[in-house]
HTML snippet that shows the backbone in 3Dmol.js (N, CA, C, O; Angstrom):
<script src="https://3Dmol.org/build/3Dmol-min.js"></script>
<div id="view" style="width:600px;height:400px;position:relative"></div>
<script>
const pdb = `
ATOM      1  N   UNK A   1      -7.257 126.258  51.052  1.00  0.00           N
ATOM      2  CA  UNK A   1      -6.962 127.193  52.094  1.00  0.00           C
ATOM      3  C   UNK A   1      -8.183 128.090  52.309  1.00  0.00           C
ATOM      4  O   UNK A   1      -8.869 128.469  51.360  1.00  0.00           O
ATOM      5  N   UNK A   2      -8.398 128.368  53.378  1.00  0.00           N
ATOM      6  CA  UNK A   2     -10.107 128.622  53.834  1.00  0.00           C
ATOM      7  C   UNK A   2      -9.801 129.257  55.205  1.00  0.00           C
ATOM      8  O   UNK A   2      -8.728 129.117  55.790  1.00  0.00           O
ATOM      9  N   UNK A   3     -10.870 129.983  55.667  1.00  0.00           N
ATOM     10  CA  UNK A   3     -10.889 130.301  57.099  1.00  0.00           C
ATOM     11  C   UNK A   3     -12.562 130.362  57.556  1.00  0.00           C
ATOM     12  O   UNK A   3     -13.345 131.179  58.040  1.00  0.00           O
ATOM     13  N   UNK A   4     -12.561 128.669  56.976  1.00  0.00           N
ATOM     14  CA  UNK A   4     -13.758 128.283  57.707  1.00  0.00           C
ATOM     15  C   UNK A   4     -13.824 128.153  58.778  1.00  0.00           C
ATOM     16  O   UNK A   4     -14.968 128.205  59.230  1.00  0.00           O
ATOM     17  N   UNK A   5     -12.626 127.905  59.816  1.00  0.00           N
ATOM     18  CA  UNK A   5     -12.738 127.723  61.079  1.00  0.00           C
ATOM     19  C   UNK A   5     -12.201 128.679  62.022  1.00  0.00           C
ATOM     20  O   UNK A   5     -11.761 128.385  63.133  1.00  0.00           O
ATOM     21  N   UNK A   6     -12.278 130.142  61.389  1.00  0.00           N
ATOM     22  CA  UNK A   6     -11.897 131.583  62.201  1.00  0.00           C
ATOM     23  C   UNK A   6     -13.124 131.314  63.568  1.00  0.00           C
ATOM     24  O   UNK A   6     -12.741 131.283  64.737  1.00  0.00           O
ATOM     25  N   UNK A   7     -14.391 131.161  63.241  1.00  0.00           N
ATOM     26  CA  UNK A   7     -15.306 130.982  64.031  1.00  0.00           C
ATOM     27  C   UNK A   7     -15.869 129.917  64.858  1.00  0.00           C
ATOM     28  O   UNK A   7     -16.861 130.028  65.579  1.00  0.00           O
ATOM     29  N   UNK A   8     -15.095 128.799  64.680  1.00  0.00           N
ATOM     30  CA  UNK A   8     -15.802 127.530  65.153  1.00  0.00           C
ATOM     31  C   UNK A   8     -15.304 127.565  66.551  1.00  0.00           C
ATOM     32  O   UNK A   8     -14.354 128.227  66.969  1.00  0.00           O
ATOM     33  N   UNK A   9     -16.332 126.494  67.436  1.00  0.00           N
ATOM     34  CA  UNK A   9     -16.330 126.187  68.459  1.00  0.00           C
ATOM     35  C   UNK A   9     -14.610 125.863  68.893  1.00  0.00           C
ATOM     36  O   UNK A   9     -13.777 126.449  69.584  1.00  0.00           O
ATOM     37  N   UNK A  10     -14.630 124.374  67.920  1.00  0.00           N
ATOM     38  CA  UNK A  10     -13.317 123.729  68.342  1.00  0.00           C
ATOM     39  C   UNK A  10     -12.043 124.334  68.018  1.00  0.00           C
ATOM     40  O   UNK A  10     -11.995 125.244  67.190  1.00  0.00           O
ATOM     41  N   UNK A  11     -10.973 123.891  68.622  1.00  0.00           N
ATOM     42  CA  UNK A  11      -9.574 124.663  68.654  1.00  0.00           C
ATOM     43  C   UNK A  11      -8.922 124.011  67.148  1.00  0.00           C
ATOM     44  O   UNK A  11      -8.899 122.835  67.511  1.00  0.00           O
ATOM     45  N   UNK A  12      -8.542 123.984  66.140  1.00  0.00           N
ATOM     46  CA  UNK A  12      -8.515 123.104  65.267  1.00  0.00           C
ATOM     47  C   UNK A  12      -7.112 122.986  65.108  1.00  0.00           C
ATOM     48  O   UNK A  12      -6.659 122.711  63.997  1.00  0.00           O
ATOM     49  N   UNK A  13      -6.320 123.173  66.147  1.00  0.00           N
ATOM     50  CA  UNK A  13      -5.098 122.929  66.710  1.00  0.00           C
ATOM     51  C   UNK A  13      -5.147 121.665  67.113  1.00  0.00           C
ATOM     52  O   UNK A  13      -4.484 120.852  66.469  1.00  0.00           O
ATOM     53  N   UNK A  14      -5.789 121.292  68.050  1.00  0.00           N
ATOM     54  CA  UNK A  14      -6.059 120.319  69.101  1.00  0.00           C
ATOM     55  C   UNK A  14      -6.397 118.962  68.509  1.00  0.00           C
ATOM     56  O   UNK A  14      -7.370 118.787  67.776  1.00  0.00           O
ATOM     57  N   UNK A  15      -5.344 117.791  68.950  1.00  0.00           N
ATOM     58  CA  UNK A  15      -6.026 116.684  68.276  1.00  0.00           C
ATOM     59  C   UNK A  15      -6.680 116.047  68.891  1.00  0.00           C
ATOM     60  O   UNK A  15      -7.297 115.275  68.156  1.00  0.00           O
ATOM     61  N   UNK A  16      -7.051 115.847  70.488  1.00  0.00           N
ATOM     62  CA  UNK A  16      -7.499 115.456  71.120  1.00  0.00           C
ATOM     63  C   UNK A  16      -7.887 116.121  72.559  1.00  0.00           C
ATOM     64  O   UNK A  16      -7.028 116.776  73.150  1.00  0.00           O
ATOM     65  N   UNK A  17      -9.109 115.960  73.085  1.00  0.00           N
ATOM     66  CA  UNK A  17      -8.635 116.542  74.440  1.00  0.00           C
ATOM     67  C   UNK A  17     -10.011 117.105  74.392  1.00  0.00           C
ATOM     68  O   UNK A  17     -10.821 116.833  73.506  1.00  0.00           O
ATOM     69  N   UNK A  18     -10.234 117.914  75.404  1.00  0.00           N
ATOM     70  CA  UNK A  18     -11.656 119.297  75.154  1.00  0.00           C
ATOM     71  C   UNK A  18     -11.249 120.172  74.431  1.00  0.00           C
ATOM     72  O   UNK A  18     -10.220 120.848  74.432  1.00  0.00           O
ATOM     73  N   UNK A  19     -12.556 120.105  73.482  1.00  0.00           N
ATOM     74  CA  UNK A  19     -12.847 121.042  72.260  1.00  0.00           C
ATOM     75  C   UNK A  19     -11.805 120.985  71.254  1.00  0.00           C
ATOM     76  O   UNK A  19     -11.503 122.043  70.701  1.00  0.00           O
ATOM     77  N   UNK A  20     -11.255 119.996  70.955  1.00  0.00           N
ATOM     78  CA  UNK A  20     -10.152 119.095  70.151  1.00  0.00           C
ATOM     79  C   UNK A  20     -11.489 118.832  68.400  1.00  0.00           C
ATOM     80  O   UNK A  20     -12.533 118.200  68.241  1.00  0.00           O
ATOM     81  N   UNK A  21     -10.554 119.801  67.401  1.00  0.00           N
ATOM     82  CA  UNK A  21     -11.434 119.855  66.609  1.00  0.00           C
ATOM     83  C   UNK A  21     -11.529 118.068  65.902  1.00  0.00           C
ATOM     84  O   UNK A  21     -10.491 117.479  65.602  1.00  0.00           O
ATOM     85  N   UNK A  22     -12.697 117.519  65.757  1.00  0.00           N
ATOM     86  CA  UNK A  22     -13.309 116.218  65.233  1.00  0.00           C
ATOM     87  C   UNK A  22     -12.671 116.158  64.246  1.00  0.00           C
ATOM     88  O   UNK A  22     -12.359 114.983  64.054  1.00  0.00           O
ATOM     89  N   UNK A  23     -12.097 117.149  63.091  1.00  0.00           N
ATOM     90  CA  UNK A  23     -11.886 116.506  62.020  1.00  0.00           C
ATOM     91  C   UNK A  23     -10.264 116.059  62.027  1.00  0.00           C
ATOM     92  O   UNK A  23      -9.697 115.694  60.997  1.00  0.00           O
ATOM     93  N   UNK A  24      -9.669 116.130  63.203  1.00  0.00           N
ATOM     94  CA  UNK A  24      -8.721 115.612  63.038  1.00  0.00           C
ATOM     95  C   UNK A  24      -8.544 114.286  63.566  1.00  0.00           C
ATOM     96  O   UNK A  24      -7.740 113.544  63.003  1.00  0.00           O
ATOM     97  N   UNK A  25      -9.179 113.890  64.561  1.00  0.00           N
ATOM     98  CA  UNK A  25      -9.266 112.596  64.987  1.00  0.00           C
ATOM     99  C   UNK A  25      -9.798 111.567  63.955  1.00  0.00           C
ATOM    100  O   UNK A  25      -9.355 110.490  63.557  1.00  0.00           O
ATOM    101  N   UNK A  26     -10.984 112.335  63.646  1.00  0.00           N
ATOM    102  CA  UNK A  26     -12.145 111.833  62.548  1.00  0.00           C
ATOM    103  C   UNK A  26     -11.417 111.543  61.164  1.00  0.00           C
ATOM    104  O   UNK A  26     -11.873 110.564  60.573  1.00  0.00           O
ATOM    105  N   UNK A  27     -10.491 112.131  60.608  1.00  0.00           N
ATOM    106  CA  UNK A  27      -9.602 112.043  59.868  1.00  0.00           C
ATOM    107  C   UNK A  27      -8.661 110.588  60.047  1.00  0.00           C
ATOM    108  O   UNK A  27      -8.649 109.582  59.337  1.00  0.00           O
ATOM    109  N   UNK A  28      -7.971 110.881  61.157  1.00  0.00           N
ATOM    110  CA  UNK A  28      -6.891 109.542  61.402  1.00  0.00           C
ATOM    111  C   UNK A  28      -8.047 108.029  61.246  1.00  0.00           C
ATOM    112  O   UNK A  28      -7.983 107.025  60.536  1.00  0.00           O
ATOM    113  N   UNK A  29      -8.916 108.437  62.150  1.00  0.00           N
ATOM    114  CA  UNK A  29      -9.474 107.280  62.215  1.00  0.00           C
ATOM    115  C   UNK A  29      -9.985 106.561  60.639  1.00  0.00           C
ATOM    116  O   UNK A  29      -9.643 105.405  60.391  1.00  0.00           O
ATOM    117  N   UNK A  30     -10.496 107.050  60.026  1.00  0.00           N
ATOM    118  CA  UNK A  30     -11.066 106.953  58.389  1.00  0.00           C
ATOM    119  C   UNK A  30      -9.792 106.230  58.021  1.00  0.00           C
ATOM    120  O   UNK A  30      -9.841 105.004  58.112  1.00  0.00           O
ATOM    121  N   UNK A  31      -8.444 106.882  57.545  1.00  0.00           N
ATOM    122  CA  UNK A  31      -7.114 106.434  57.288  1.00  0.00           C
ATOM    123  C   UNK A  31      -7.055 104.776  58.028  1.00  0.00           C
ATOM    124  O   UNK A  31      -7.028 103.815  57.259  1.00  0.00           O
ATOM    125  N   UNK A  32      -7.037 104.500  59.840  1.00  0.00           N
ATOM    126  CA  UNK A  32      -6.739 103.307  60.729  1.00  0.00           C
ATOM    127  C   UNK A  32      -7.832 102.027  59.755  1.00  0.00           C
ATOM    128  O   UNK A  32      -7.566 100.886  59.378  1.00  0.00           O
ATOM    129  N   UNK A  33      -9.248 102.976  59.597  1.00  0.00           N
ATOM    130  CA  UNK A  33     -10.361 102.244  59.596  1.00  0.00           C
ATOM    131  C   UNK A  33     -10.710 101.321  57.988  1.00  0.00           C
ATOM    132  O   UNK A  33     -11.387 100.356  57.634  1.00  0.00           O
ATOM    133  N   UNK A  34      -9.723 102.380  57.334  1.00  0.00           N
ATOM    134  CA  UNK A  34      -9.291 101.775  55.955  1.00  0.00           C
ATOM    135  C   UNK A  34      -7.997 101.496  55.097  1.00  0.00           C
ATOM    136  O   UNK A  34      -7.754 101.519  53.890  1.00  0.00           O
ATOM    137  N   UNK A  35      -7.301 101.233  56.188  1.00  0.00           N
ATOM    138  CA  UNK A  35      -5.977 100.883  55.500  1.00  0.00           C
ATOM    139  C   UNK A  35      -5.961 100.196  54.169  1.00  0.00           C
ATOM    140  O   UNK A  35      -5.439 100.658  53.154  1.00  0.00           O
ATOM    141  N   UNK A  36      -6.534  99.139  54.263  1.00  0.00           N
ATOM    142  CA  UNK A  36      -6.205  97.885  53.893  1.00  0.00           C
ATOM    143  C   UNK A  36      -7.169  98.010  52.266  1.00  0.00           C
ATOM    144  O   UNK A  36      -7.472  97.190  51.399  1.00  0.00           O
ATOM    145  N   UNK A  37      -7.392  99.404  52.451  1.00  0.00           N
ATOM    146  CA  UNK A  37      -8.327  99.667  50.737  1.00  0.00           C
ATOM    147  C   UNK A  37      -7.400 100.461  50.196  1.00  0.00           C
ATOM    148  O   UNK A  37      -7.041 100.280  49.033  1.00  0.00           O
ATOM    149  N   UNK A  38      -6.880 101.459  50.973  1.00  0.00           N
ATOM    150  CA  UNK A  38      -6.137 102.813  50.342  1.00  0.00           C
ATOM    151  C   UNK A  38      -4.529 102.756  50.560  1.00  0.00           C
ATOM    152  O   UNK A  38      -3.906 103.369  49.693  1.00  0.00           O
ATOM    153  N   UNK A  39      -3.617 102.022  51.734  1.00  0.00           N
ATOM    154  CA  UNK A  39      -2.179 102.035  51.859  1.00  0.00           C
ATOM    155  C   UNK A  39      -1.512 101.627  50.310  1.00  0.00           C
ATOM    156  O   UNK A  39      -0.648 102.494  50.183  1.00  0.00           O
ATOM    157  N   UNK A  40      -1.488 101.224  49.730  1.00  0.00           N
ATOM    158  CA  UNK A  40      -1.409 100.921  48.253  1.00  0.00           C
ATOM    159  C   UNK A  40      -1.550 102.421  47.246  1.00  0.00           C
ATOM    160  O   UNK A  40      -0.867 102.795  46.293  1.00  0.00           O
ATOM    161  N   UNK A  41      -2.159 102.743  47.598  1.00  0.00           N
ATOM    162  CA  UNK A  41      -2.457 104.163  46.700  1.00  0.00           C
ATOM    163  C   UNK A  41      -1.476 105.341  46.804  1.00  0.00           C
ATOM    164  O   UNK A  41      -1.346 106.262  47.611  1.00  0.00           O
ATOM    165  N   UNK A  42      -0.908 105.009  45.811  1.00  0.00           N
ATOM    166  CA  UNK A  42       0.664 106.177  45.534  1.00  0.00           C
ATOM    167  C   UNK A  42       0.254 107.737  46.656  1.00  0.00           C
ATOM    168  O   UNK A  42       1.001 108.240  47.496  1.00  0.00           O
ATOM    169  N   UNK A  43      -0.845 108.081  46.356  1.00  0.00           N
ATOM    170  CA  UNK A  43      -1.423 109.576  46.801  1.00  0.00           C
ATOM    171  C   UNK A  43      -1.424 109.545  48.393  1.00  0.00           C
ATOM    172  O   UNK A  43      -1.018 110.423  49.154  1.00  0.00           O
ATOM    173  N   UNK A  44      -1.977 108.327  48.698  1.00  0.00           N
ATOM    174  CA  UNK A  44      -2.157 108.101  50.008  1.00  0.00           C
ATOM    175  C   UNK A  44      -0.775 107.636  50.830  1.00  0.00           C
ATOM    176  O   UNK A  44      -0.650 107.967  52.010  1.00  0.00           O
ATOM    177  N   UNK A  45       0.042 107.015  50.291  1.00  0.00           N
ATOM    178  CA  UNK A  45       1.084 106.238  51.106  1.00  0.00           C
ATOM    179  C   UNK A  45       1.505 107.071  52.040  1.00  0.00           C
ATOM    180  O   UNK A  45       1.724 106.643  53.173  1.00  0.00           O
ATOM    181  N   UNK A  46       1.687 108.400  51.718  1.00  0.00           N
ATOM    182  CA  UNK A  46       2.352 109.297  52.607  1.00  0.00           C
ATOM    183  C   UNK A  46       1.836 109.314  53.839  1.00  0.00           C
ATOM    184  O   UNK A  46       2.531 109.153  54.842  1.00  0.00           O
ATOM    185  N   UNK A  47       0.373 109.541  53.864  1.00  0.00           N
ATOM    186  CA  UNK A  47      -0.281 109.494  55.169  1.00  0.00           C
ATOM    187  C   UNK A  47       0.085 108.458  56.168  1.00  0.00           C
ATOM    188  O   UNK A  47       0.624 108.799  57.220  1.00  0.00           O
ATOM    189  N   UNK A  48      -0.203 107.083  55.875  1.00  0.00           N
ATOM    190  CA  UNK A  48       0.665 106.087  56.089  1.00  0.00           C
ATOM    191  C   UNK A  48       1.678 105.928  56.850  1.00  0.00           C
ATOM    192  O   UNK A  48       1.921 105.141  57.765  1.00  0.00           O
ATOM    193  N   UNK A  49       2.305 106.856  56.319  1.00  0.00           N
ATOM    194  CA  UNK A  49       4.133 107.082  56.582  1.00  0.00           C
ATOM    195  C   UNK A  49       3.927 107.821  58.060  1.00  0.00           C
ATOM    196  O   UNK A  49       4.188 107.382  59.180  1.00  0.00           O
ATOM    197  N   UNK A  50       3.342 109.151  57.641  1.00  0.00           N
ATOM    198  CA  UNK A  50       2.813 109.701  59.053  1.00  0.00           C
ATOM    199  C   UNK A  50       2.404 108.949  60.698  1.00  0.00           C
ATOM    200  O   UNK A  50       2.726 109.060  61.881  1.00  0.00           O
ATOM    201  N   UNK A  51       1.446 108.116  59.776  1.00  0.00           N
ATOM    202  CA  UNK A  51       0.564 107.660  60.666  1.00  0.00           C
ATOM    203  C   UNK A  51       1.691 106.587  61.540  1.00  0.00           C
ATOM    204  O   UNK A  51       1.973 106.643  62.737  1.00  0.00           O
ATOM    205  N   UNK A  52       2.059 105.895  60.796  1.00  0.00           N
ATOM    206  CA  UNK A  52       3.048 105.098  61.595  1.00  0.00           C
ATOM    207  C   UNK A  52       3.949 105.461  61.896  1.00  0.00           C
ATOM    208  O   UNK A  52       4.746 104.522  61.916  1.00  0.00           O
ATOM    209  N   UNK A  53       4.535 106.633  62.275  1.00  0.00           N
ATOM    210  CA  UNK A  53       4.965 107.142  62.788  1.00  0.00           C
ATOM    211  C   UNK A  53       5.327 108.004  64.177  1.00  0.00           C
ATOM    212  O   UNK A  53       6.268 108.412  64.858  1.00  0.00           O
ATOM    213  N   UNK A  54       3.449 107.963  64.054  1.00  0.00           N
ATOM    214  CA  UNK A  54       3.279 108.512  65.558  1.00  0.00           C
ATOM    215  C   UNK A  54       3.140 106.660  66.389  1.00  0.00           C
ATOM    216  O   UNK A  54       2.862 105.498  66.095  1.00  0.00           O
ATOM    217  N   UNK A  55       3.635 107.663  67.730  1.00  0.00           N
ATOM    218  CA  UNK A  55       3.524 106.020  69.206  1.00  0.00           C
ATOM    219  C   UNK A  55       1.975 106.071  69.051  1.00  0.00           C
ATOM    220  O   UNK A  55       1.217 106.892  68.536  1.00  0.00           O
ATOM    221  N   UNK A  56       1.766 104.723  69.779  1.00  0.00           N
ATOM    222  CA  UNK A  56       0.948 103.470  70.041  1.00  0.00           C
ATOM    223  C   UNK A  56      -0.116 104.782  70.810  1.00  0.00           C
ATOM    224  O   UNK A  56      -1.276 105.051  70.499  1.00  0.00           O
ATOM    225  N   UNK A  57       0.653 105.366  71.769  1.00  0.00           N
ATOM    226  CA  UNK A  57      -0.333 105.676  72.763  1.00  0.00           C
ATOM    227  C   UNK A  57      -0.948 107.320  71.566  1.00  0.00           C
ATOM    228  O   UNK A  57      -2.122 107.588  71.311  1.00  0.00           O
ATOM    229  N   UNK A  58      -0.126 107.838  71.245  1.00  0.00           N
ATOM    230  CA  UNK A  58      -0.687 108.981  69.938  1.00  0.00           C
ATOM    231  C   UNK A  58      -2.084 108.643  69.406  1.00  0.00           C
ATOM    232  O   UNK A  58      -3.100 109.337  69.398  1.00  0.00           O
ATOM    233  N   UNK A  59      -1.823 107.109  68.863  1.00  0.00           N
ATOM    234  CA  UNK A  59      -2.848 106.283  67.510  1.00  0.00           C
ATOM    235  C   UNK A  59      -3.418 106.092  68.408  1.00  0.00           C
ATOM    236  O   UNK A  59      -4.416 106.653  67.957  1.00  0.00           O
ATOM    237  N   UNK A  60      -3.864 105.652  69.770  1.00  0.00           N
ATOM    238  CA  UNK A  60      -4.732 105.035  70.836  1.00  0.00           C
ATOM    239  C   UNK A  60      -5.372 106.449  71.517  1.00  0.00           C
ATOM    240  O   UNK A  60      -6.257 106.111  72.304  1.00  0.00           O
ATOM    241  N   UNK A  61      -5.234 107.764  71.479  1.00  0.00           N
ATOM    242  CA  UNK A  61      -5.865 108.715  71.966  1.00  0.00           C
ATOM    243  C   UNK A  61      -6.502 109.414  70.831  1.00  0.00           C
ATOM    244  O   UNK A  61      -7.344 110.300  70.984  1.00  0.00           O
ATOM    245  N   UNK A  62      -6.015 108.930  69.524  1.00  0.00           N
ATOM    246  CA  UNK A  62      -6.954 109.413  68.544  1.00  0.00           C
ATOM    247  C   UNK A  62      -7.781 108.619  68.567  1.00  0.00           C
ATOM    248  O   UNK A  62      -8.747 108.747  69.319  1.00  0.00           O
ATOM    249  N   UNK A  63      -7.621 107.472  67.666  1.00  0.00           N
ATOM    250  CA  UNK A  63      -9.083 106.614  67.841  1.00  0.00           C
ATOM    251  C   UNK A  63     -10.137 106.511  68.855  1.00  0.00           C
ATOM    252  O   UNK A  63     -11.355 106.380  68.732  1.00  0.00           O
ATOM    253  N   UNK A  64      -9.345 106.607  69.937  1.00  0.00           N
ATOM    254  CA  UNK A  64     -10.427 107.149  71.121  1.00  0.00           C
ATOM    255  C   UNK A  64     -11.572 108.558  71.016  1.00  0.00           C
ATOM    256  O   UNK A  64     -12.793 108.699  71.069  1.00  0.00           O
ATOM    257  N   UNK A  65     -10.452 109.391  70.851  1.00  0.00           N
ATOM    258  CA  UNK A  65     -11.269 110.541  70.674  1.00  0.00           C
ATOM    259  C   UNK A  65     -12.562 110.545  69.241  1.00  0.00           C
ATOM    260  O   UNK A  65     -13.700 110.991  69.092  1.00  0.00           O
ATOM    261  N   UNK A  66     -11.493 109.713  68.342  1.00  0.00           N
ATOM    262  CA  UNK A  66     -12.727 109.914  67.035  1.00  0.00           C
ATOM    263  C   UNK A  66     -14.074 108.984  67.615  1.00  0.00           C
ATOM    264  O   UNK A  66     -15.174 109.528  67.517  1.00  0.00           O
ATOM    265  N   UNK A  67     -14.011 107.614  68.209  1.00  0.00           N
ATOM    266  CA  UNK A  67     -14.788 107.024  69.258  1.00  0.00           C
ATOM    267  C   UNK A  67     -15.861 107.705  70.083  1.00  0.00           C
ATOM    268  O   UNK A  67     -16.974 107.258  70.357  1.00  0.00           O
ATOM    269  N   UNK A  68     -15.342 108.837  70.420  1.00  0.00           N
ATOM    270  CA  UNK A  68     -16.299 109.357  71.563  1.00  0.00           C
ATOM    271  C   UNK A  68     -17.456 110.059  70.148  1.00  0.00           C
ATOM    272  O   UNK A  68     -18.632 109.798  69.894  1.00  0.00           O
ATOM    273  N   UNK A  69     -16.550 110.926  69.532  1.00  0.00           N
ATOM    274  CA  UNK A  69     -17.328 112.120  68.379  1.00  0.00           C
ATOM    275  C   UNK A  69     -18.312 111.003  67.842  1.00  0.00           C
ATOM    276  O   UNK A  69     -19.480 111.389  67.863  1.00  0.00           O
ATOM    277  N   UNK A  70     -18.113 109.533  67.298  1.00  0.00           N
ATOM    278  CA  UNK A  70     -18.382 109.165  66.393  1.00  0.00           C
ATOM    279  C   UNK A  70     -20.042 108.951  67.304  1.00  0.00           C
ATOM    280  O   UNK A  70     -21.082 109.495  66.931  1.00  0.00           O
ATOM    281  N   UNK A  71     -19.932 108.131  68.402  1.00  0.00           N
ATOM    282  CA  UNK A  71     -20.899 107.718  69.008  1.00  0.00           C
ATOM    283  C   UNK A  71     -21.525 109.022  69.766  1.00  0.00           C
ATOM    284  O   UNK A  71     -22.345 108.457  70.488  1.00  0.00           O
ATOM    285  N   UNK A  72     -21.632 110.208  70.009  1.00  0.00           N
ATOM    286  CA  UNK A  72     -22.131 111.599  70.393  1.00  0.00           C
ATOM    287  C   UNK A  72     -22.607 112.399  69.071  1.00  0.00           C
ATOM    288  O   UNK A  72     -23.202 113.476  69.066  1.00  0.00           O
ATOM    289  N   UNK A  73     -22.284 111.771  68.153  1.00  0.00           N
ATOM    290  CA  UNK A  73     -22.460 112.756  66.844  1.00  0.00           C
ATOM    291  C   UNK A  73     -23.077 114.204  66.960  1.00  0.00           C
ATOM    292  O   UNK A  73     -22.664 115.361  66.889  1.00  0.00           O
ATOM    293  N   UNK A  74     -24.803 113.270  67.268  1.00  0.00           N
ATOM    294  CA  UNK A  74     -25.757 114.120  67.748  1.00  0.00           C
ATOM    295  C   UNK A  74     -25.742 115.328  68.566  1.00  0.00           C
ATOM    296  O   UNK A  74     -26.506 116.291  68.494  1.00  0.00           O
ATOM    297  N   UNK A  75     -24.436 115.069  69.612  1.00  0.00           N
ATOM    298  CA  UNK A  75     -24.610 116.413  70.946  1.00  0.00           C
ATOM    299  C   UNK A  75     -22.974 117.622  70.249  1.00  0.00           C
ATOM    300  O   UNK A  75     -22.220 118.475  70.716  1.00  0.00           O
ATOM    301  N   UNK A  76     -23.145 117.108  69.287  1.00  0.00           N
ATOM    302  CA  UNK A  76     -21.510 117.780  68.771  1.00  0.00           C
ATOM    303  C   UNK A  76     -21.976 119.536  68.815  1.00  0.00           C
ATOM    304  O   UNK A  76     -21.150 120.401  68.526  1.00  0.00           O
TER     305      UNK A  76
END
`;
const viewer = $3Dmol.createViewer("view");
viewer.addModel(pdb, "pdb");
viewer.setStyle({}, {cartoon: {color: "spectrum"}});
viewer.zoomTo();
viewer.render();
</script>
């Protein structure tokens, strides 16, 4: 628990969208991008649970968004 992000640019509310803070997209995506190492892992399953949980179009506007951050890194 921190209030590293009293000051930051991004809304760290926001999972997507303008000024939609990166580490939450950036987050899901890591989880999509490695299932198949970590869904197995007692600690992790939960996320999992989450994740499939949200609709198609939810998981498809994150990965998008982590998409844009990932390839802009530089202009972040």
């Amino acid at each position: 628990m921190s209030n590293y992000c009293s000051n930051c640019h991004y809304d760290h509310k926001k999972k997507t969208g303008d000024k939609a803070c990166p580490f939450n997209s950036l987050y899901w995506n890591f989880y999509n991008t490695h299932r198949d190492k970590l869904e197995k892992n007692q600690r992790v399953a939960m996320m999992y649970r989450t994740w499939d949980k949200k609709s198609n179009d939810e998981k498809e506007e994150l990965l998008t968004q982590a998409d844009y951050y990932l390839k802009h890194v530089n202009d972040l």
